[in-house]
N, C-alpha and C positions, 0 to 999 in steps of 0.2 A: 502304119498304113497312111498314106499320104490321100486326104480326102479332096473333095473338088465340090471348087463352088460356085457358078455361074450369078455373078453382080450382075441383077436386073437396069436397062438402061437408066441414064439420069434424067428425068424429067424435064430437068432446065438445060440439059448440053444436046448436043449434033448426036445422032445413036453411034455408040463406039461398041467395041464388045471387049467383055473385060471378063480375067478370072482370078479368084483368088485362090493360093497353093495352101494349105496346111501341114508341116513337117513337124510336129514337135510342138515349139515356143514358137519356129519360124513363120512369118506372114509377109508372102510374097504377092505383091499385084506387081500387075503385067498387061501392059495398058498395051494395046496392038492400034493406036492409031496417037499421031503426037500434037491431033487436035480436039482430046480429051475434056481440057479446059476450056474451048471456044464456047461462048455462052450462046445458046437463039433468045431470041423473046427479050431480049434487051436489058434478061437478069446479069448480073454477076454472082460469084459464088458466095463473095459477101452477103449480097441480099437474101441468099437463097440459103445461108445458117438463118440470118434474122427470121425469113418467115418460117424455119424449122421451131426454133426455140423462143423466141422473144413471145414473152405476154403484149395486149396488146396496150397501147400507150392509152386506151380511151376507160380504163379497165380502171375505177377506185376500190379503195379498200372497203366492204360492207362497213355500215355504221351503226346494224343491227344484229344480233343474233337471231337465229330463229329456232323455234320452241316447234317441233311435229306434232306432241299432245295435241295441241289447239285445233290442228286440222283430224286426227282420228276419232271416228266415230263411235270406236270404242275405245274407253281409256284403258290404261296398263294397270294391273293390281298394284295395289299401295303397299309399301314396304311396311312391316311386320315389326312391334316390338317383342325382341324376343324371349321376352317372360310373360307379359302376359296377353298374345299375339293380336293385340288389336291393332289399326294403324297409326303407322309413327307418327308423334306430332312434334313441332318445331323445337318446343322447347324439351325434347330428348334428344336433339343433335345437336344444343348449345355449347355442350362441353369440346364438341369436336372443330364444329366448321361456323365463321361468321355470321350474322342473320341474315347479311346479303345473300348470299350464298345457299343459305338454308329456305330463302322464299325462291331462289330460282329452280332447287330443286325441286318445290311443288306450284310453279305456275304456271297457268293455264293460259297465260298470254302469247301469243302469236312471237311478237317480238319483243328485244328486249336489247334499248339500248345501252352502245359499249361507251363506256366514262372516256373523253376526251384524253383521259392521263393513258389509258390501256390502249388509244387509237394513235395517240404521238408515238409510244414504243414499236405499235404496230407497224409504223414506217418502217424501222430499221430493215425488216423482211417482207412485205409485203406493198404489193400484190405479188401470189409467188406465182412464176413461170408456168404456163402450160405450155408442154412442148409437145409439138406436132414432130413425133420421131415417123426414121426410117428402118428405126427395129428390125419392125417386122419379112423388110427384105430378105434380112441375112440369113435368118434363122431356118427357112423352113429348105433345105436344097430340093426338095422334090418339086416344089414350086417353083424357084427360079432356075433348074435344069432345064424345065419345060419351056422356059420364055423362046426359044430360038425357034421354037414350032405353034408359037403363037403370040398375037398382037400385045406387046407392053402394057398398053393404057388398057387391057382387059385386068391384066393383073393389076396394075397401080390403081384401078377400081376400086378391087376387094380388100385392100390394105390403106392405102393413102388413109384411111379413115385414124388410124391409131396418135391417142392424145392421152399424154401422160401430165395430172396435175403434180408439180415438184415441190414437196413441203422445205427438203434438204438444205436451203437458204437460210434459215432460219440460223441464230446466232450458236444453239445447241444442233444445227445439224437435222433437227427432225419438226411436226407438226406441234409437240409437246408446247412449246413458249405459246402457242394460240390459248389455251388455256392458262397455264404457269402463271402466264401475267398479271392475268384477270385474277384467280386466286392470291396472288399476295397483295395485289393492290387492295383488295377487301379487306384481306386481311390486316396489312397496316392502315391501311381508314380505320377502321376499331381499336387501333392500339396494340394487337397482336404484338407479342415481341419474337418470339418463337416458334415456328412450324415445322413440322417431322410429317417424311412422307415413307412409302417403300419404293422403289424402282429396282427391273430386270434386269433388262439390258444397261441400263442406264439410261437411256433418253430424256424418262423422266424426271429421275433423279437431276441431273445436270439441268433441264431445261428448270426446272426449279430453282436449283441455284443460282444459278442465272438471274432469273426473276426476283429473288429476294436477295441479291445484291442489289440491286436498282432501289429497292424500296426499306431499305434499311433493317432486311430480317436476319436471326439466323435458323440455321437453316442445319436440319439431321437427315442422315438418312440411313435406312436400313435396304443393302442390296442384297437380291438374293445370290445365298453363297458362289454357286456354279459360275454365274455370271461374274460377280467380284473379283473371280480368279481369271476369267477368261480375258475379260476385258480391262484390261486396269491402267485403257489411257481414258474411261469414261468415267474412271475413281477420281483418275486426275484432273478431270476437269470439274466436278464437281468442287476437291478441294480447291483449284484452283479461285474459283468462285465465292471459296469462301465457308462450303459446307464440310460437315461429321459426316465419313459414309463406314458403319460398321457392315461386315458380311452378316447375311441371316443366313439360318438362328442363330441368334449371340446369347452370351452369358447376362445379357446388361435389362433383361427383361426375364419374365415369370413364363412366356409363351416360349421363350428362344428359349427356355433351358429344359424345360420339357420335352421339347422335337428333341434337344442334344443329347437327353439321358437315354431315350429308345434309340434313336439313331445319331451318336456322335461324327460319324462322317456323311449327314442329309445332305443334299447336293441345295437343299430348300427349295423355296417355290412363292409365286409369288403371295397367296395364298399365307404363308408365314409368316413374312415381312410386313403384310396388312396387319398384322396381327400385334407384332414388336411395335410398331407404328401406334398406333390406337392404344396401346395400353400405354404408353409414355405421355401422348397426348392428356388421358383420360385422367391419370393422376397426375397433374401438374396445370394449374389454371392458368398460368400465363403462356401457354401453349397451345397450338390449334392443330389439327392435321389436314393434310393436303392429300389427295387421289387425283391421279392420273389419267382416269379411264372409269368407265363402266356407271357412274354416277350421271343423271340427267341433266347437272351445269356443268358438270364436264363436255359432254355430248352436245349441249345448247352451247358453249363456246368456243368450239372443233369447226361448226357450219360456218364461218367466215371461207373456209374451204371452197363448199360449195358453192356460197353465195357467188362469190368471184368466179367460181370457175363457170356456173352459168351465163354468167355476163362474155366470157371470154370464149365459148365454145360459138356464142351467139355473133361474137365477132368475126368467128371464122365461117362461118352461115353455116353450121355444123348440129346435129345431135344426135346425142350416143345412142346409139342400139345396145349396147352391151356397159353396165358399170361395174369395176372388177374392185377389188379391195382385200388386204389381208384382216384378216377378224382375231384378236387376242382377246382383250377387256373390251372392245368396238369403237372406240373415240374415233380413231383414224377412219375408219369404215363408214360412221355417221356422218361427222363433220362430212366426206364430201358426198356421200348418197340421200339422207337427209334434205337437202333442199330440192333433190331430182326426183321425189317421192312422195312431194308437194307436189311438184307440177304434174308427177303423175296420175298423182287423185285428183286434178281439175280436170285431168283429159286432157292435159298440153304434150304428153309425150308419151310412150310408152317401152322404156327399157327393160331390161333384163335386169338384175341388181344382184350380184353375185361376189356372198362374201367365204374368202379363202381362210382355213384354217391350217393348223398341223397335222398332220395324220397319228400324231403321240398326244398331241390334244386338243382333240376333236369336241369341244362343248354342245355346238349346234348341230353333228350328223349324229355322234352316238351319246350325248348326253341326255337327261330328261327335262322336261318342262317343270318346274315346282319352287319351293320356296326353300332357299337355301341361305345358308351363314357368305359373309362377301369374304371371310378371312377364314382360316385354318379353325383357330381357338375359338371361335365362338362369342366374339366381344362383338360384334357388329348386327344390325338391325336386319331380321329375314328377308330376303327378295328374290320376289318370282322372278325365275330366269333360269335357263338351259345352262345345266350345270352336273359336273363330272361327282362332286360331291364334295365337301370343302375341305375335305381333310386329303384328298388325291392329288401325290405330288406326280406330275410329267417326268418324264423322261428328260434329259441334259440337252436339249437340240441345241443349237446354235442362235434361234431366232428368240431370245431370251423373254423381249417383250410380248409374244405371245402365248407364253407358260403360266394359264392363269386357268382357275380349275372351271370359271364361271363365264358367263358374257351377259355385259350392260344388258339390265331388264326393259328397257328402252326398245332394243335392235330385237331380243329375245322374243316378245312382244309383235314386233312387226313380223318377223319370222313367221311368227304362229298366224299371224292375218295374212301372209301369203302374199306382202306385198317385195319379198326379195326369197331368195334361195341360198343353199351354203354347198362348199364339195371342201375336203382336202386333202392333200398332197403332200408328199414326204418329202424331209428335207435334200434331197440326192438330187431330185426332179427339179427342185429351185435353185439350189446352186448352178445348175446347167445353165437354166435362164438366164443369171444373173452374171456369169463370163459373158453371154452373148451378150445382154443388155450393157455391159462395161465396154466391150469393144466395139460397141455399132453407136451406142451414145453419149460414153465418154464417163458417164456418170456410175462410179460404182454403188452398190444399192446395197443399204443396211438387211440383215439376214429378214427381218420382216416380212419387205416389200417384194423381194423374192416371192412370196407364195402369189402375189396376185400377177407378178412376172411367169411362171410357171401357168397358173391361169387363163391369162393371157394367148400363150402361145399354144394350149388347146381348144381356145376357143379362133384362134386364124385355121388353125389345123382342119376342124371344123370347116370354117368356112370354105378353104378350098375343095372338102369332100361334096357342099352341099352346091357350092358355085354361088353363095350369097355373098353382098357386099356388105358391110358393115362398118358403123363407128364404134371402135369401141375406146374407151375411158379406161383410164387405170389411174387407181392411187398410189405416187412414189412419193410415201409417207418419209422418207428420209435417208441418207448416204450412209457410206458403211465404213471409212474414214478409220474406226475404233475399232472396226469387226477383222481386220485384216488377217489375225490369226483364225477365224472360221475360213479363210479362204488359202489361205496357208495351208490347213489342213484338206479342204477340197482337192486343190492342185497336185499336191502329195499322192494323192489317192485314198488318206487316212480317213476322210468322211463316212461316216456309215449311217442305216439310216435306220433309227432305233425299235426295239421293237413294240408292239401295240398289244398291248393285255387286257382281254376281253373282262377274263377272272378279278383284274386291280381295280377295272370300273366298277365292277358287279358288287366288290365290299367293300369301294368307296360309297357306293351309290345308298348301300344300304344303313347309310348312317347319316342321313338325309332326314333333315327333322321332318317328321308324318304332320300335314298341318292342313287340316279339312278344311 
C-alpha cells in the first residue's frame, strides 16, 4: 500500500507544497512549484543545515564534573560489604579501582576537576553537537495531513522545540570515551599496567580500548556472548585498538564456567561478564578493572554531557520541557539529566525527566528497590538499586548495552525521590523510530538510543492530542554504524519483540540478598 505524506512547509522558503510517495524502498518528492529553493529572510540553505545542527561556536568544553550527591538532601544508601554488610570502605576497593577513582566514588564535593591530560583528548570530540532537528515533521502524518486546513507556524510551534544532544562523534562512536579516558588516565598515573572490563554492545568495551591505547594500557575484555556474535565489527574495533575480547561466559574464569556447566549455550548478560571481569582483576595485582556504567565516577564523568548541553540550549534561548533518555546501567541517562536536576532543585527550571528502558528489561518499572550483588556471581559490593535480581539474564534484544539486570544506585535513588519518571517500550516500537530518525536526519542511531527515539515520538504524539507546545531534549547517546545487522533484520521483517516473563522476575527477584 502506497502511503502519503504531506511535508510541512519550510520555514526558511516561499510556502510550496510538497509530497512525499512511499512504494516499497521507493522515495519520491514531487516538488509542485520550481521555486522550492528560493530562500526569504535572507537565509540560504546552507545556513539553514548550520542553524539545524552546528553546536554553538561560543560553547567550551566543561572544566569540571559535577557530583548531584552534593546538592540532594538526602543522600543515597552506601554500598554494602558483602560479608559482613557494613559500608564499603576505600580500602575494599583497592584491589579493584585506583584511589582516585575510589575517592570520587565517595565525594561529596560539588565539582571535581578534569586533569588537563583527559581535557586535551577531550578536544578530539567535544564540544559534541546539539542538533536542533526536523524529525519530528516527518514522523507523525496525522499532523502534517492537517497542515493544508491550518496555519504552519501553529504547527512549527509545537515541534520546532526538538533538540537532540549527539554523543556519536566521539572516536568509539558513542558517549563511553567521556569516562574511558578519565579511567585509564588514573589508572596509568598509578602505574596500572593492566585493566579488564565487560562490555555489551560493545561501546564500551572499544571506547576503552581506545583510551588505553593513548595511555600505554592493555587492555581485556569480556563481551557478552549474544552480543559477540551479533556484532563483531565492535570485536574489531576493540582489537583493533589493541585489546583481548573473549565472548562471556568463557572457560578462562571460575564464574564463566559455571553459567557454561548449567547453561552451555547462555546467550549471557551483562551481569556475567562483570563477573569474569572482577575475578581476573581480583587475583592478579597488577591488574585494575574498569566499569562502564552504573558506578558514581562513572556517572560524575558522563555530566560533561550535560554541562555543555545547558550552555548550548541557553544559546538557543531555549529549555526543555521534556528530557528523554534510554536507561540500561544509566551513565548515558545521567551524564545529560544530571546537571538539569541541579538547576531544577534551585528552581531554574522545571522538566519532565524521562528515562527509557526495555520492555525485557525493565529494572526501574518492574524491578524492586534493595540492595543487590552489581554482577551475576556474587564477587562485588551490595547496592541499593532497582534491580531485576542479579542472577536474571534478559532476553537477546538487540540494544545490547541496555541488558543489565540492575540500574546505577545513583539514578535509582533519584527515582525513588521523585525527581524523574521511567516507562518502557519494546524493541519493534524503536526500530520504527529509528528508520524515521535515519531518514529525516541522516544519523543512524545505535539500537540504545532508539528507546528515547520511540520516546520521543509519544511524547509529540502527546502533544498534538493536548495542543501543547513544547521543548523537548533527547539523548543520542551514539550511531549504530556496527548494529547494522539489527537493522538488516528489522527491514527483513525478522525482528520480533521478545517475550516478558513475569514468573523469570519472580525467581530472579527471590534470590536477592534479604538485607535489613
Amino acid at each position: 500500500m502506497t502511503s502519503q505524506l504531506l511535508l510541512p512547509p519550510n520555514p526558511f522558503t516561499r510556502p510550496v507544497s510538497a509530497k512525499v510517495f512511499l512504494t516499497g524502498d521507493d522515495l519520491t518528492l514531487i516538488r509542485k512549484s520550481n521555486q522550492a529553493t528560493r530562500v526569504s529572510n535572507g537565509f540560504s540553505l546552507r545556513a539553514k543545515a548550520a542553524l539545524r545542527s552546528n553546536h554553538s561556536s561560543s560553547v567550551e568544553i566543561p572544566n569540571q564534573w559535577y557530583n548531584l550527591i552534593a546538592d540532594l538532601s538526602v543522600k543515597p544508601p552506601p554500598p554494602l560489604h558483602p560479608k559482613t554488610l557494613e559500608p564499603i570502605k576505600p580500602e575494599d576497593l583497592s584491589h579493584l579501582f585506583p584511589n582516585e577513582l575510589i575517592k570520587q566514588e565517595a565525594t561529596l564535593e560539588r565539582f571535581i576537576d578534569i586533569p588537563e591530560e583527559v581535557l586535551e583528548i577531550y578536544k578530539l570530540w567535544r564540544p559534541t553537537p546539539l542538533i536542533r532537528g526536523l524529525f519530528l515533521f516527518f514522523i507523525i502524518p496525522s499532523l502534517a495531513l492537517s497542515l493544508e486546513q491550518r496555519d504552519w507556524r501553529s504547527f512549527f510551534r509545537h515541534l520546532q522545540g526538538f533538540t537532540s544532544k549527539y554523543e556519536g562523534s566521539s572516536p568509539a562512536g558513542s558517549h563511553k570515551p567521556n569516562t574511558a579516558v578519565p579511567q585509564a588516565y588514573y589508572n596509568a598515573k598509578e602505574g596500572v599496567k593492566n585493566v579488564v572490563t565487560e562490555t555489551g554492545a560493545g561501546q564500551w568495551g572499544s571506547s576503552l580500548a581506545f583510551a588505553s591505547s593513548l595511555f600505554g594500557l592493555d587492555c581485556e575484555v569480556w563481551q557478552v556472548a549474544n552480543s559477540y556474535h551479533q556484532k563483531p565489527y565492535r570485536r574489531l574495533m576493540m582489537q583493533t585498538w589493541g585489546a583481548k575480547v573473549h565472548p562471556s561466559p568463557s572457560d578462562l574464569t571460575e564464574a564463566g564456567r559455571k553459567i557454561l556447566e548449567s547453561d552451555p549455550s547462555s546467550p549471557g548478560s551483562l551481569g556475567i561478564a562483570i563477573s569474569e571481569a572482577v575475578e581476573v582483576a581480583a587475583r592478579n595485582e597488577d591488574t585494575k578493572y574498569c566499569l562502564g556504567s552504573v558506578l558514581n565516577h562513572v556517572l560524575l564523568h558522563q555530566t560533561v554531557i550535560g554541562e555543555e548541553c545547558i550552555k548550548q540550549m541557553e544559546d538557543f534561548g531555549e529549555t526543555p520541557d521534556v528530557i528523554i533518555g534510554c536507561t540500561g546501567g544509566g551513565s548515558n541517562f545521567a551524564g545529560l539529566s544530571f546537571p538539569f536536576i541541579r538547576e531544577k532543585l534551585k528552581g531554574n527550571i522545571s522538566p519532565v525527566i524521562r528515562a527509557v528502558e526495555p520492555s525485557t528489561c525493565p529494572s526501574l518499572t518492574k524491578g524492586v528497590y534493595a540492595y543487590d550483588f552489581g554482577d551475576t556471581a556474587g564477587l562485588t559490593p551490595l547496592m541499593k538499586m532497582h534491580t531485576l535480581g542479579h542472577d536474571f539474564i534478559p532476553d537477546p534484544i538487540h540494544a545490547g548495552g541496555l541488558r543489565y539486570h540492575g540500574m546505577a544506585p545513583l539514578i535509582s535513588h533519584v527515582y525513588e525521590q521523585g525527581f524523574m519518571e521511567a516507562i518502557s517500550i519494546p524493541q519493534i516500537e524503536c526500530f520504527q523510530g529509528a528508520i524515521q530518525f535515519a531518514r529525516t536526519e541522516g544519523i543512524i542511531p545505535a539500537p540504545e538510543p532508539t528507546h528515547a527515539i520511540a520516546a520521543t515520538i509519544r511524547e509529540a504524539l502527546r502533544c498534538k492530542e493536548t495542543g501543547e507546545a513544547k521543548v523537548i531534549l533527547m539523548a543520542m547517546c551514539g550511531h549504530g554504524h556496527f548494529d547494522l545487522s539489527s537493522y538488516d533484520k528489522y527491514l527483513k521483517g525478522e525482528l520480533v519483540d521478545l517475550s516478558f516473563s513475569e514468573d523469570k522476575i519472580r525467581e530472579s527477584l527471590s534470590k536477592v540478598p534479604h538485607v535489613v
